[in-house]
N, C-alpha and C positions, 0 to 999 in steps of 0.2 A: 599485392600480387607482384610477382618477379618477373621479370622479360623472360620470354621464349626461351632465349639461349641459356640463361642462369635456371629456367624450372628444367631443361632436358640436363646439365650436371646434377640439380637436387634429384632426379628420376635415376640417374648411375650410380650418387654413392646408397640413395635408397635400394636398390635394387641387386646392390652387391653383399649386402648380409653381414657387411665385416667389413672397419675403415679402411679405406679406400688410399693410394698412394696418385699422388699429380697423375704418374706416367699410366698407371691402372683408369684413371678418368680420362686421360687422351685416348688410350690406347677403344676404350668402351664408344665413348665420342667420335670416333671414327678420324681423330687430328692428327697429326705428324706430332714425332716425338721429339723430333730438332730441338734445340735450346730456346728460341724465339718461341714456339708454339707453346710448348712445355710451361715455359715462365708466364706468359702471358696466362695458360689457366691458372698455373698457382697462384696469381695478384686475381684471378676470379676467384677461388677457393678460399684466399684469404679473406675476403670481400665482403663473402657471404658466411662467414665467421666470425668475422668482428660484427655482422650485425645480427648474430646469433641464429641465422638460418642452420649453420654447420658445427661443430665442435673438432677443432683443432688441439692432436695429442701432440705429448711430447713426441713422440717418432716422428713427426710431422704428417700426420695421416688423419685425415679426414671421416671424419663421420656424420650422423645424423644428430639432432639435438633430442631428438622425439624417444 
């Protein structure tokens, strides 16, 4: 099971129908788009990709594995 914070990103790029970009999950997530906030999701988005929760494209865009 995933922490809170990591299952409400898996609920936005689910819920988005169509790979998802860092700034599209902050922007859904209700975060600041700043550089700090931004990167800090993308090292979560990466995260949760290397251990196969996500699938990361060449575009750098997020999707679901399922």
């Amino acid at each position: 099971m995933l922490p809170n914070h990591y299952q409400r990103i898996m609920d936005v790029v689910r819920r988005a129908g169509a790979p998802v970009t860092v700034k599209q999950v902050c922007r859904e997530s209700g975060i600041s788009l700043e550089p700090a906030r931004s990167e800090a999701m993308r090292a979560k988005l990466n995260r949760l990709a290397e251990r196969g929760w996500l699938r990361k494209l060449a575009d750098r865009k997020f999707t679901t594995t399922l």
